[in-house]
gemmi code that builds the backbone of each chain (N, CA, C; Angstrom):
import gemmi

chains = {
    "A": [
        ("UNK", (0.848, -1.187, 0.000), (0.000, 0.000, 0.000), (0.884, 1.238, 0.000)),
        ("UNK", (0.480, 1.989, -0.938), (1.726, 3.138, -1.250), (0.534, 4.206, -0.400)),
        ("UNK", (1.161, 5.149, 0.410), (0.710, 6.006, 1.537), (1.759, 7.292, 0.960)),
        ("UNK", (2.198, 7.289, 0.032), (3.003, 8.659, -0.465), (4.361, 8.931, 0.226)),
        ("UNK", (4.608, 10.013, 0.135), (5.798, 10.685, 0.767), (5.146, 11.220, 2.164)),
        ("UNK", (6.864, 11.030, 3.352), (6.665, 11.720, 4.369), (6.595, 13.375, 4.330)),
        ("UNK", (5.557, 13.815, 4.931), (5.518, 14.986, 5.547), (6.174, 16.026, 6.148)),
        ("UNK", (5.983, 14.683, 7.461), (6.638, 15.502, 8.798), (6.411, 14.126, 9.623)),
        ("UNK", (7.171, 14.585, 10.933), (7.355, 13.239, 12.012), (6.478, 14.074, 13.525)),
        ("UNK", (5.876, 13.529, 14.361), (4.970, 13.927, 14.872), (5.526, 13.187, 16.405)),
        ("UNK", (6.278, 13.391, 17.191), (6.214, 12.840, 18.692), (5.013, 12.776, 19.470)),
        ("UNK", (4.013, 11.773, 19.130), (3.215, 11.529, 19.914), (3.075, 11.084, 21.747)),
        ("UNK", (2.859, 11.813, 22.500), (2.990, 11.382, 24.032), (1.899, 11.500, 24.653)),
        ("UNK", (0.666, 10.559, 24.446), (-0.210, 10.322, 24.941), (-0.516, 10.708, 26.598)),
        ("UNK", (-1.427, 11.303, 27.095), (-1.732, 11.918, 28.538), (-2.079, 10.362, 29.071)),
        ("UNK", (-3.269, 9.881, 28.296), (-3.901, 8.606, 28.969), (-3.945, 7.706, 27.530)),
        ("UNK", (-3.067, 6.574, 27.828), (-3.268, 5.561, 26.922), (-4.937, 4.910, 25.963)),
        ("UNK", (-4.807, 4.716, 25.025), (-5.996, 4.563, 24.202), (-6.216, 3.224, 24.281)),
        ("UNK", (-5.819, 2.304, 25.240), (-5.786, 1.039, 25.308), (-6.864, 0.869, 26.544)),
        ("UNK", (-7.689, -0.020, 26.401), (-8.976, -0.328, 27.743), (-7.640, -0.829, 28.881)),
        ("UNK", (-8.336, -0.608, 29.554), (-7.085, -0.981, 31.130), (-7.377, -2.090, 31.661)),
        ("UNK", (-8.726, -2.642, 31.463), (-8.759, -3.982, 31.573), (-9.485, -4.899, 30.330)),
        ("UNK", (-9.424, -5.497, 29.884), (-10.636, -6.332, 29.130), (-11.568, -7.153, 30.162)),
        ("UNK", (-13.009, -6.700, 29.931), (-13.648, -7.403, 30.606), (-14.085, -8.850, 29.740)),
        ("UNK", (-14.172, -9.856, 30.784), (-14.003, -11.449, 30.766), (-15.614, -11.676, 30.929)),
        ("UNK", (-16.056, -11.852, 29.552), (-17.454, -12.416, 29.583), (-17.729, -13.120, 31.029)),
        ("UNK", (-18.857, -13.194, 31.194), (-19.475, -13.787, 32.668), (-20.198, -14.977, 31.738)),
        ("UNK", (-19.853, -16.504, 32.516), (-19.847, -17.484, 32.323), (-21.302, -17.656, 32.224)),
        ("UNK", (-21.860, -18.308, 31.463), (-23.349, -18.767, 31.369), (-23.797, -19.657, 32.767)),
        ("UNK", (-24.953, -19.516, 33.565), (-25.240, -20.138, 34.284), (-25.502, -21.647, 33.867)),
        ("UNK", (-24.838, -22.726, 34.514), (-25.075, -23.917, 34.035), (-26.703, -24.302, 33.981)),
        ("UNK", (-27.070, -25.097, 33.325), (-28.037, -25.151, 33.357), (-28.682, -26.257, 34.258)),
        ("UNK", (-29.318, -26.484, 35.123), (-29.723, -27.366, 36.157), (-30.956, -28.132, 35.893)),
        ("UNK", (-31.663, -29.242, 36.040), (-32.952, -29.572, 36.262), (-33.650, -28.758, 37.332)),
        ("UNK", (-34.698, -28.403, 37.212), (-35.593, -28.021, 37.874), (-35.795, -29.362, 39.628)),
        ("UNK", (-35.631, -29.148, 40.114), (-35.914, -30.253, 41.520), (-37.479, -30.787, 41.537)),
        ("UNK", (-37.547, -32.094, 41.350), (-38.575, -32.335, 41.014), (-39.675, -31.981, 42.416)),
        ("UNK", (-40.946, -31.338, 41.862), (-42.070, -31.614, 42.697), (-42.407, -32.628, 43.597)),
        ("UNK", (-42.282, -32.501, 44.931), (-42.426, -33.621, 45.889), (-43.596, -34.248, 45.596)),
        ("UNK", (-44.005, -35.472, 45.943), (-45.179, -36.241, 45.525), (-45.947, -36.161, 46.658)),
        ("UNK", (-47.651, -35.680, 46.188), (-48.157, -35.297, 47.336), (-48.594, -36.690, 47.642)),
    ],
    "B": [
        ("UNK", (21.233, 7.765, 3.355), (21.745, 9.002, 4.325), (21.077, 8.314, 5.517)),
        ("UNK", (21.239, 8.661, 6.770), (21.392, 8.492, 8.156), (20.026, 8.583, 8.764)),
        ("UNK", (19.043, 8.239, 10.329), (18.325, 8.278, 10.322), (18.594, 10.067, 10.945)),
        ("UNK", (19.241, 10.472, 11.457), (19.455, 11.493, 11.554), (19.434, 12.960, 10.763)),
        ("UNK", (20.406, 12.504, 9.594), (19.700, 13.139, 8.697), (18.304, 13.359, 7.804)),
        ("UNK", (17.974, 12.380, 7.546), (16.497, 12.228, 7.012), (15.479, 13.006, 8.281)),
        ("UNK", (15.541, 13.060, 9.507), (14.892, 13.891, 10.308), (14.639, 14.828, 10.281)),
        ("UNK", (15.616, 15.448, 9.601), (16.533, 16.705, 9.925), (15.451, 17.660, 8.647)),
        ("UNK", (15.199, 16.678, 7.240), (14.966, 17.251, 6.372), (13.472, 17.290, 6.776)),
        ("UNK", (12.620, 16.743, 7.716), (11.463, 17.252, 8.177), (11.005, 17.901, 8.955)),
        ("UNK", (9.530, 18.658, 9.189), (9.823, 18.887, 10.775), (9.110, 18.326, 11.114)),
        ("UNK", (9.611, 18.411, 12.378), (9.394, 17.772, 13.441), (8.200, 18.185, 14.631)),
        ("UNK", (6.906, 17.734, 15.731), (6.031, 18.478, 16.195), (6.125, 17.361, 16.944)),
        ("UNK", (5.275, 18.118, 18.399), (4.977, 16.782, 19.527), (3.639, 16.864, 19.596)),
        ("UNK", (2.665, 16.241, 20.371), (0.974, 16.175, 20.603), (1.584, 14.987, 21.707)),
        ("UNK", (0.194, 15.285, 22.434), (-0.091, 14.559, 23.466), (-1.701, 14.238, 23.261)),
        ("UNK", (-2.433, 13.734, 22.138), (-3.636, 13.357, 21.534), (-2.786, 12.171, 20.744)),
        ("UNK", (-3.524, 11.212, 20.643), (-2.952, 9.531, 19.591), (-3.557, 10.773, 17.918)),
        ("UNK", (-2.919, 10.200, 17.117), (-3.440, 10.668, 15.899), (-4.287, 9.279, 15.721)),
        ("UNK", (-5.606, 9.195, 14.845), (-6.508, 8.344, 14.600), (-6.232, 8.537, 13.003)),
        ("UNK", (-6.586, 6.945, 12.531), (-6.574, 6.627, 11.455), (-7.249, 5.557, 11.125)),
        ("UNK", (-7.643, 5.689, 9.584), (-8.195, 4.104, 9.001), (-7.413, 3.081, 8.767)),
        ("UNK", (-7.926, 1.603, 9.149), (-6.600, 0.586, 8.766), (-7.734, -0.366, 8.883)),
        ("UNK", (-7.142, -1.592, 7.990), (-7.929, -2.905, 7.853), (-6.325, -3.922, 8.234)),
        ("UNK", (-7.584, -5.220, 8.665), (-6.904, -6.094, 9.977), (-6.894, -7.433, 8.680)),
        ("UNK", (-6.896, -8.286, 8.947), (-6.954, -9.878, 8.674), (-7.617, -10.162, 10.325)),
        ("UNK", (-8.259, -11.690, 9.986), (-8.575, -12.144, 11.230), (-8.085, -13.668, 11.368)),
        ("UNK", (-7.923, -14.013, 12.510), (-7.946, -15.751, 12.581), (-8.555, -15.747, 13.955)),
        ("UNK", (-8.698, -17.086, 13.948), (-9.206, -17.697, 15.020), (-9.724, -18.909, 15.024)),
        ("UNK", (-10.152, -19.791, 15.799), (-10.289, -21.184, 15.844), (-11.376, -21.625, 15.461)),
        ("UNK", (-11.364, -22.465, 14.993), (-13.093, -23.358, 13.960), (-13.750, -23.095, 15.050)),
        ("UNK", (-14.076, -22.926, 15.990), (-15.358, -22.616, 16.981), (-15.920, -21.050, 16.897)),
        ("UNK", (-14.567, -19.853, 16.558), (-14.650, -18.712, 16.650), (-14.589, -18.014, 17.800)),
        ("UNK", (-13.564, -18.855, 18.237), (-13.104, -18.044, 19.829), (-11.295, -18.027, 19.303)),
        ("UNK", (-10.977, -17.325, 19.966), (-8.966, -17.235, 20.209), (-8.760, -15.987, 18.897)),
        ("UNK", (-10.104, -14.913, 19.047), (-9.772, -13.850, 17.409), (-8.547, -13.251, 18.043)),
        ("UNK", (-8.055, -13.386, 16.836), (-7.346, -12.407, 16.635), (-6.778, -11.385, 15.563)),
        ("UNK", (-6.780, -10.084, 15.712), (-6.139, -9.101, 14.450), (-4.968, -9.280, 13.897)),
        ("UNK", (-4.889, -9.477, 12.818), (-3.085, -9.577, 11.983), (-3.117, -8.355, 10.817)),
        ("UNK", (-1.656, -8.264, 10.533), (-1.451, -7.161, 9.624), (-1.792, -8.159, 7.790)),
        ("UNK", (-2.549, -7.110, 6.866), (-3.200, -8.146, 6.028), (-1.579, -8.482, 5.220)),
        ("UNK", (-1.051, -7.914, 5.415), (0.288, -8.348, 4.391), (1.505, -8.813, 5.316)),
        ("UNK", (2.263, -9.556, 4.685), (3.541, -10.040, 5.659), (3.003, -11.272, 6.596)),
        ("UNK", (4.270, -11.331, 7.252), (3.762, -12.152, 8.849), (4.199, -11.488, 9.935)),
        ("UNK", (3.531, -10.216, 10.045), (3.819, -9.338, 11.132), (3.401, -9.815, 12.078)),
        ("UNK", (3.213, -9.379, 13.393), (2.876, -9.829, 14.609), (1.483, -9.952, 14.844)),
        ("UNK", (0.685, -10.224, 15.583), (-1.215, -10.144, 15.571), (-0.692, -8.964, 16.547)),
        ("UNK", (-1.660, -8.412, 16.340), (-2.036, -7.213, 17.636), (-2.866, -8.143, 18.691)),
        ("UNK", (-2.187, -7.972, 20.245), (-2.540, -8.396, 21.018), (-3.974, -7.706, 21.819)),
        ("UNK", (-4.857, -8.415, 22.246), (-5.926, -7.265, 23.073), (-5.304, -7.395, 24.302)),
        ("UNK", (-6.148, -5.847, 24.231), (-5.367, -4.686, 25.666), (-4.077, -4.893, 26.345)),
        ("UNK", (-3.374, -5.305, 24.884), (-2.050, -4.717, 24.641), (-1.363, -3.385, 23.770)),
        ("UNK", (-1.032, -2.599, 24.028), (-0.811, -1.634, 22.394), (0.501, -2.616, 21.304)),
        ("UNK", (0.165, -2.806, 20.270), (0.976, -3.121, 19.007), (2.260, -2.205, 18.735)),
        ("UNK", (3.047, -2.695, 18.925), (4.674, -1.978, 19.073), (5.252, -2.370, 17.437)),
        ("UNK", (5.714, -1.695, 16.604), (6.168, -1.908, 15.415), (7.714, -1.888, 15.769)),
        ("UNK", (7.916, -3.426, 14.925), (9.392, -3.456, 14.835), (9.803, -3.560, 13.151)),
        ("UNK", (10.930, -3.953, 13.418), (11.170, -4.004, 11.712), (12.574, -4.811, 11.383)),
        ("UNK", (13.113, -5.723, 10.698), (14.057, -6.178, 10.632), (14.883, -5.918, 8.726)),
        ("UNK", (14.135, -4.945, 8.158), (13.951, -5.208, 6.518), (15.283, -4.190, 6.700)),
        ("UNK", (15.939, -3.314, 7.338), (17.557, -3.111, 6.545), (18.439, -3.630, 7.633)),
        ("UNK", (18.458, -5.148, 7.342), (19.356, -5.640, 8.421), (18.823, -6.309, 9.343)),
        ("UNK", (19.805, -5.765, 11.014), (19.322, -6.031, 12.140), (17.997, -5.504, 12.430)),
        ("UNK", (17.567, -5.894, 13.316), (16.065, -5.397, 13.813), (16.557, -3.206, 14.255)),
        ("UNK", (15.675, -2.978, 13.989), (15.817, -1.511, 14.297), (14.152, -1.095, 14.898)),
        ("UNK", (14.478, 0.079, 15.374), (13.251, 0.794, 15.440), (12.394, 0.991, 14.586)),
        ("UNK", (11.358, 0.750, 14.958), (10.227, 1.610, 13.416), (9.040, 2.615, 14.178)),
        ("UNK", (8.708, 3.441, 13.618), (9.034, 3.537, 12.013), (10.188, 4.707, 11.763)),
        ("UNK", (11.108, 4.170, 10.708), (12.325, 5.254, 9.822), (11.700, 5.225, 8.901)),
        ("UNK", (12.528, 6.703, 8.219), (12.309, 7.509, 7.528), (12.748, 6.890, 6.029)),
        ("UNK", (14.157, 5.999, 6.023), (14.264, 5.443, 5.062), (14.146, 4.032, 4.702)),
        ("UNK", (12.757, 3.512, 5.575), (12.051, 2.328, 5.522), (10.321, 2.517, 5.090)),
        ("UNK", (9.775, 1.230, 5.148), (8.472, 1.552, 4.853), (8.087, 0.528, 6.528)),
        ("UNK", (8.541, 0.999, 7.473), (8.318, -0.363, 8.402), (7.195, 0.615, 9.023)),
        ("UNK", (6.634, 0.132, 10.606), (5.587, 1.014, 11.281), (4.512, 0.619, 11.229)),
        ("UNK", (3.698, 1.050, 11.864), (2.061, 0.598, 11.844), (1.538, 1.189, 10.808)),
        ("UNK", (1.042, 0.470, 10.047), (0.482, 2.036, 8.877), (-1.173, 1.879, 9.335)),
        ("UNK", (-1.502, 3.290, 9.175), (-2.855, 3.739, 9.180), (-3.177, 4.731, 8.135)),
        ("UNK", (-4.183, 4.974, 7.278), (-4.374, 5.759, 6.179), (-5.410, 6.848, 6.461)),
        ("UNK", (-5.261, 7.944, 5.704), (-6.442, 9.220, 6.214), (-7.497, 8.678, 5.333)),
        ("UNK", (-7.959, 8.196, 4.256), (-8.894, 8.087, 3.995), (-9.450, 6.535, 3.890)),
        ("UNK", (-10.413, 5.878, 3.486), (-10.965, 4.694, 3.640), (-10.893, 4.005, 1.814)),
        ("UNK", (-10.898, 4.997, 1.249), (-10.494, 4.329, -0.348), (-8.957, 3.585, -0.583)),
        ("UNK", (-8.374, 4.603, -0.125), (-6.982, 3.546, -0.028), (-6.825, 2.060, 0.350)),
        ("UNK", (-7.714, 1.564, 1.210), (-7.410, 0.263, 1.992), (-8.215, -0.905, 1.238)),
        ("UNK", (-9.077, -0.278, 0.153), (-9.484, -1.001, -0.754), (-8.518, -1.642, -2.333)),
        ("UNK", (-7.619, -1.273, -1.947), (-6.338, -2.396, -2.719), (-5.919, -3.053, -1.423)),
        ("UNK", (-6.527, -3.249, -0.519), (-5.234, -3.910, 0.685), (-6.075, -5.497, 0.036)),
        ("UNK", (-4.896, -6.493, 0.644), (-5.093, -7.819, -0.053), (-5.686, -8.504, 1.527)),
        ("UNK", (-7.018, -9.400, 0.879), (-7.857, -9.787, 1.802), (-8.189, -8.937, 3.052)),
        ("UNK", (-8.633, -8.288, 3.621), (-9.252, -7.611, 4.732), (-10.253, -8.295, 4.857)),
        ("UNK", (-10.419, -7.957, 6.391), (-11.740, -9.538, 7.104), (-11.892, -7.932, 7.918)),
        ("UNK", (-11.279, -6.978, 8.602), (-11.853, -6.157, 9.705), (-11.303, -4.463, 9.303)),
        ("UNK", (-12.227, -3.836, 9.394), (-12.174, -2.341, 9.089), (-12.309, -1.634, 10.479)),
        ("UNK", (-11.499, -0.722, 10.589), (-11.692, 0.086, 12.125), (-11.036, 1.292, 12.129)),
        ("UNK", (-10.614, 1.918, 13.125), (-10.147, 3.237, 13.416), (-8.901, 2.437, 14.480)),
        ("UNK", (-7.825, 3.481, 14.371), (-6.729, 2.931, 15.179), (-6.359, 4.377, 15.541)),
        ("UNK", (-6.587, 4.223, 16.728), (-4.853, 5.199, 17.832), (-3.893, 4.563, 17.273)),
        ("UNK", (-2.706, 5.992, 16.774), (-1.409, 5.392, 16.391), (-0.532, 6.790, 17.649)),
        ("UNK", (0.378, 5.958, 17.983), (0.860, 6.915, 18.703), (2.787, 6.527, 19.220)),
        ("UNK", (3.049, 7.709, 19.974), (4.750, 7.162, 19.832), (5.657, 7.819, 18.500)),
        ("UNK", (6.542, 7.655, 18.415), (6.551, 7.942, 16.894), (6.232, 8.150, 15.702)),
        ("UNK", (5.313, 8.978, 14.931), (4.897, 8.672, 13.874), (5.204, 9.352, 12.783)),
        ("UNK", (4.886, 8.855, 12.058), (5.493, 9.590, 10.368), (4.310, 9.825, 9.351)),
        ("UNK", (4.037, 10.939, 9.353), (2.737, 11.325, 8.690), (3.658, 11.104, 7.317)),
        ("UNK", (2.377, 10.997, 6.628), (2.888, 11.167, 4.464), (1.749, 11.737, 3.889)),
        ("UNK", (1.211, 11.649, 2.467), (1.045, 12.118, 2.256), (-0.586, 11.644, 2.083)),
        ("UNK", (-0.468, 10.464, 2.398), (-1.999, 9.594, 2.413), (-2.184, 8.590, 3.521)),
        ("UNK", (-1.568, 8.666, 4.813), (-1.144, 8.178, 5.900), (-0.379, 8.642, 6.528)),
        ("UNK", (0.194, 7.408, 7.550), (0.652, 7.359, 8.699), (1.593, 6.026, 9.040)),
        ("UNK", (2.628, 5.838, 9.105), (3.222, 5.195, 9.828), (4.012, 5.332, 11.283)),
        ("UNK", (3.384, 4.389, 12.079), (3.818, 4.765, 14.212), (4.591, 3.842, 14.501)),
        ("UNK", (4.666, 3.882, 15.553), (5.572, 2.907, 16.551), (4.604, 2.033, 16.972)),
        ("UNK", (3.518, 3.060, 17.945), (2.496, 2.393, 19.026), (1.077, 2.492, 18.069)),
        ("UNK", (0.399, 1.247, 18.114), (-1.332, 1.702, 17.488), (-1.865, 0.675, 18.746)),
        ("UNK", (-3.659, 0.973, 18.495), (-4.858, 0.087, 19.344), (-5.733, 0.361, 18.266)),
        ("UNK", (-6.486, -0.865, 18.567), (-7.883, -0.408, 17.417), (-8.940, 0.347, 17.924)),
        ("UNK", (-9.978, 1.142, 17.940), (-10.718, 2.121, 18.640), (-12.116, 1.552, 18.465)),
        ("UNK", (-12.374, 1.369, 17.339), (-13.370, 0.867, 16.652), (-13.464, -0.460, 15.609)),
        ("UNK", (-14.343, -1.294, 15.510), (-13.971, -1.987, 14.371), (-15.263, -2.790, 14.203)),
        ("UNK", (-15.093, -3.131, 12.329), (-16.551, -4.051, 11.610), (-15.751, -4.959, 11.024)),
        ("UNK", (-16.757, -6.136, 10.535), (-16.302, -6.953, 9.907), (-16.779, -6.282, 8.210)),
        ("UNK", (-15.932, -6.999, 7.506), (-16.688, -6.694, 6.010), (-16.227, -7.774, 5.127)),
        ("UNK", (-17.354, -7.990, 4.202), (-17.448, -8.632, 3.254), (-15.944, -8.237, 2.255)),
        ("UNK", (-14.938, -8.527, 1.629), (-13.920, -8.274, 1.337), (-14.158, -7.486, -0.001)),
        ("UNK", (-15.055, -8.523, -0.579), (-15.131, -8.503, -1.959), (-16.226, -7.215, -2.365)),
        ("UNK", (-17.216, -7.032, -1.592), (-17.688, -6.046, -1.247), (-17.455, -4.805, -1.531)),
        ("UNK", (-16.196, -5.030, -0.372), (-15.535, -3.718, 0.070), (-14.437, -3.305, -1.386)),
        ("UNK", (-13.881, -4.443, -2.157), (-13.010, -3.910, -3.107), (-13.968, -3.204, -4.419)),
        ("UNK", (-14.957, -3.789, -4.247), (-16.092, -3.269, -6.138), (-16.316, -2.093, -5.305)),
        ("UNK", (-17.272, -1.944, -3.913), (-18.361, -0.595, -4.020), (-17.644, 0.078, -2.555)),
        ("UNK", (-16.449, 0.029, -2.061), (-16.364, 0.142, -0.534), (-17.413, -0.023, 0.684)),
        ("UNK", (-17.381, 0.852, 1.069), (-18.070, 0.826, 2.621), (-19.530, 0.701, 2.163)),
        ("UNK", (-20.123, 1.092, 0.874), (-21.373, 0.490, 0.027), (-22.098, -0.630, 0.182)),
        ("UNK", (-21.062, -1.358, 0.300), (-21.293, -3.031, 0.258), (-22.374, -3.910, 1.297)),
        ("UNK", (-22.933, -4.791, 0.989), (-23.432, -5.218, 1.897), (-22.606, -5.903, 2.976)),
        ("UNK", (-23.556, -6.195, 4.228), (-22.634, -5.764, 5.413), (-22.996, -7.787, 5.241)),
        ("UNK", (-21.848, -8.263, 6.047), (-21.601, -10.219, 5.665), (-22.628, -10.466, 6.610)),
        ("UNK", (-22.692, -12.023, 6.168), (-23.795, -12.625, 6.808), (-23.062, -13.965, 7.363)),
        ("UNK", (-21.988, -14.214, 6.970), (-21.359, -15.415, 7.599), (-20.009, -15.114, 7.589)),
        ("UNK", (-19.037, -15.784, 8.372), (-17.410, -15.448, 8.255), (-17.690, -17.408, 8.292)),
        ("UNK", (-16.709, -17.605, 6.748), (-16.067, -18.796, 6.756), (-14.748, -18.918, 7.654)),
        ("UNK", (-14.325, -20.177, 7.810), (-12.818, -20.497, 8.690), (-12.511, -21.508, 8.050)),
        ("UNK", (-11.083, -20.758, 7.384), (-10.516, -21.555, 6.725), (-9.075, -22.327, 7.249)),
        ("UNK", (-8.563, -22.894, 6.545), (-7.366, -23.804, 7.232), (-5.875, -22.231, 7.754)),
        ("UNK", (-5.350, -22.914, 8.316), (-4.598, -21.920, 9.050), (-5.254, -20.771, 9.695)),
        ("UNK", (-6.445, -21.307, 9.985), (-7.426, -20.426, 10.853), (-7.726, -18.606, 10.829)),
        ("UNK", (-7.790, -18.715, 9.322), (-8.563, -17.307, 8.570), (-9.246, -17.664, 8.749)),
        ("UNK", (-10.207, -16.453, 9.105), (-11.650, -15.924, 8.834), (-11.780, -15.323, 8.048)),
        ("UNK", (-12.945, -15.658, 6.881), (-13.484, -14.538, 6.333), (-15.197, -14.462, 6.118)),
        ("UNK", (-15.547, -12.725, 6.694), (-16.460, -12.268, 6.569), (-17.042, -12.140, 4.736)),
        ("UNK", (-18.159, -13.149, 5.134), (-18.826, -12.677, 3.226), (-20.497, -12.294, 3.047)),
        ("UNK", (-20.922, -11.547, 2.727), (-21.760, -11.580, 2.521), (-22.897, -12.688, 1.584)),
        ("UNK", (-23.970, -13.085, 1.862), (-24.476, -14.287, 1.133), (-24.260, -14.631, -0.373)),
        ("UNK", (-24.344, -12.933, -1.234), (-23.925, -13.706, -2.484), (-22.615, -14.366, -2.600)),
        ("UNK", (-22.005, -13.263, -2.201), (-20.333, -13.626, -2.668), (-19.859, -14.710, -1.480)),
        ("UNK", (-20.956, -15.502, -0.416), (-20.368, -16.574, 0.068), (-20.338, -17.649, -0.898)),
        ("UNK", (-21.823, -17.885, -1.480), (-22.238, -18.115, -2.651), (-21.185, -18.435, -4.357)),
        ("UNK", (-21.025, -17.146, -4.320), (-19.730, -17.054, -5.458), (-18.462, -17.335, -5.126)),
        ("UNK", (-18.197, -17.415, -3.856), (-17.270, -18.319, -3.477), (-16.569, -20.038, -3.931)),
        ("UNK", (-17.921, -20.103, -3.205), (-18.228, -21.681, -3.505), (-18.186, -22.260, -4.827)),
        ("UNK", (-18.808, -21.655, -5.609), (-18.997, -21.942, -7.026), (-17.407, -22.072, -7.376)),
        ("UNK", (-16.627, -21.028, -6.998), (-15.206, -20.800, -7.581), (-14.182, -22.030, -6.652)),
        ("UNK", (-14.515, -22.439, -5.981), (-14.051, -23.420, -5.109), (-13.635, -22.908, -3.557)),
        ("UNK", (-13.762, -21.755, -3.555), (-13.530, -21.240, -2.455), (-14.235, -22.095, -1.245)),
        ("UNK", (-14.260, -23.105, -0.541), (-14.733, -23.642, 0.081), (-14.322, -23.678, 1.930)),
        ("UNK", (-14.850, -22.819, 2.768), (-13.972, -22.906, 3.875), (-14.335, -24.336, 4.667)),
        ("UNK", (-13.849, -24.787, 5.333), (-13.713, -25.744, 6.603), (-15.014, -25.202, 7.703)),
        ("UNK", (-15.689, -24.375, 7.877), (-16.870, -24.212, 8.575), (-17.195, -22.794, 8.460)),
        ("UNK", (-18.653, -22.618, 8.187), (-19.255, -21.173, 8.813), (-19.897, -21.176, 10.008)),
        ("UNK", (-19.636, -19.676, 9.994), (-20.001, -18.852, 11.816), (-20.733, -18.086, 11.557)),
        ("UNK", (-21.715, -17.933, 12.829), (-21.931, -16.845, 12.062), (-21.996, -15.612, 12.385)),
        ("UNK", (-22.052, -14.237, 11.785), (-21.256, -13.079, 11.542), (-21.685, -12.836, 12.799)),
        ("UNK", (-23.106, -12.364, 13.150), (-22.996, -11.195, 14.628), (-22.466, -11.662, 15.555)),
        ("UNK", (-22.178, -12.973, 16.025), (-21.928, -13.875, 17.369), (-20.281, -13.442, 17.039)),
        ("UNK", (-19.602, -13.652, 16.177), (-18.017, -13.080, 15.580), (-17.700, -11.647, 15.966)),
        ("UNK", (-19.049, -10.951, 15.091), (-18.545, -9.358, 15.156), (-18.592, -9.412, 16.741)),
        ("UNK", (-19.419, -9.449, 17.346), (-19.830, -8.919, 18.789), (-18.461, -9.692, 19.722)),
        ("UNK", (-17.814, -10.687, 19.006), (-16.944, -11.697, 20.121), (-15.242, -10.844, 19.866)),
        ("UNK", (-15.722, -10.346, 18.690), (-14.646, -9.839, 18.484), (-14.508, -8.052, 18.787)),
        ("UNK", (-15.366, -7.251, 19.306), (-15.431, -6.427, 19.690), (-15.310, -6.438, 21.448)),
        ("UNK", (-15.616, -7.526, 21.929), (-15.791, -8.080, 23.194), (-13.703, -8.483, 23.397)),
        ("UNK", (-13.443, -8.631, 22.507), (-12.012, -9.414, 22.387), (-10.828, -7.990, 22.853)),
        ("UNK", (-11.189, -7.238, 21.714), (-10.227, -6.281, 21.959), (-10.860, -4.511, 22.992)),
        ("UNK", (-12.201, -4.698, 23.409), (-13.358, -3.925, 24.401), (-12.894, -2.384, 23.587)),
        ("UNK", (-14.029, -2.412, 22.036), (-13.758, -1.959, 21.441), (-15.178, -1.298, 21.164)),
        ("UNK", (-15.354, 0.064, 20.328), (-16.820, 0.231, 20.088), (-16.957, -0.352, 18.908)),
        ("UNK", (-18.307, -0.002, 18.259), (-18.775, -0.580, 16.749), (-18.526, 0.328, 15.746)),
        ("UNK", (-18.049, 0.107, 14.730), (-17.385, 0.943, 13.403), (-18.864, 1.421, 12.851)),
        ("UNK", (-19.528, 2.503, 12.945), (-20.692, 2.958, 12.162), (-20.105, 3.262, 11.016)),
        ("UNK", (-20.275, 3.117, 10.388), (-20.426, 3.512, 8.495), (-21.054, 2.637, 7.655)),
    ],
}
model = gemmi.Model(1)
for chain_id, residues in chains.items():
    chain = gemmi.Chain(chain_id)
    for i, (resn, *xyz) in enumerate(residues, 1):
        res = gemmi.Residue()
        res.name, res.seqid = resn, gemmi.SeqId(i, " ")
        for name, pos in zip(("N", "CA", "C"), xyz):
            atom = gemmi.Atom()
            atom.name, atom.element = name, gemmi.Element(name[0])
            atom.pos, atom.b_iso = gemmi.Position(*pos), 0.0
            res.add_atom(atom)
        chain.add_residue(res)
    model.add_chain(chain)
structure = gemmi.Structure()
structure.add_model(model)
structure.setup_entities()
């Protein structure tokens, strides 16, 4: 990919990084259980 | 001439803002569609790690050096406009990137040291090369061997097939897009 000739050079020094600080970790699906069967009247 | 000199013949500015740019990814990940990850679409550059920043190295004059120089093409490249990235070879993901650290503006981009992705979509490839961002938006990402993904929309999954293009399994697209926005805790690319 041709992007041309340089410009200029730019010292970028970020205040607060553009990166999430944590990745949040999907929350696990509740297993799925049988229902407890109805006591027998 | 020197990296010193070549500096010399530009100028030079600082910011403390990331400059933002357009860039398209490659994807892989595992026949289930978990383990995504972003790669550079050309070379065998490194994957960009999530909520890691992507550090550009470069080994092409010689020893490994810094990137990006002035009398290399090494660096993260990111482009100012979105027509350019439509010659890039195979693209599976379109987004916005923080590039930051070093960078080397030109004259239709950007090459950095440091990038993150900000935003990102999946797109139909083929799509994206006839009509760009026009295109219809995919309906399945095949997974192919060496664990590419690619996003296609139904015809051209379709015209795929016919041509032999045959992947090893489809996924399908929103459960991907959303796993893969979830991957790198990213927003959604509107356009």
């Amino acid at each position: 990919m041709d992007i041309g000739q340089p410009k200029r050079i730019i010292e970028v020094e970020p205040v607060t990084l553009p990166v999430p600080e944590a990745i949040p970790v999907p929350e696990p699906r509740p297993a799925q259980t049988p229902e407890p069967a109805e006591p027998a009247p | 001439m020197t990296r010193t000199t070549l500096d010399r013949a530009l100028p030079v500015e600082s910011a403390t803002e990331p400059v933002v740019a357009w860039r398209a990814w490659a994807l892989t990940g595992r026949r289930d569609g978990t383990h995504l990850l972003l790669r550079p679409v050309v070379g065998r550059g490194r994957p960009w790690l999530p909520g890691r920043p992507a550090e550009a190295g470069c080994r092409m004059l010689g020893p490994f050096h810094e990137a990006p120089q002035l009398g290399c093409s090494c660096g993260l490249h990111g482009t100012h406009g979105l027509d350019l990235l439509r010659r890039t070879r195979c693209p599976a993901v379109l987004g916005r990137v923080a590039l930051w650290g070093r960078v080397i503006e030109h004259e239709s981009g950007f090459r950095a040291q440091y990038g993150y992705p900000q935003r990102l979509r999946l797109i139909c490839q083929f799509c994206f090369w006839q009509w760009g961002t026009h295109g219809v938006q995919p309906a399945v990402v095949g997974w192919f061997p060496r664990g590419e993904l690619l996003p296609m929309c139904d015809d051209h999954a379709e015209m795929a097939g016919r041509c032999g293009m045959r992947p090893q399994a489809w996924l399908p697209f929103d459960e991907i897009e959303q796993r893969l926005r979830d991957t790198y805790a990213v927003d959604p690319l509107a356009i």
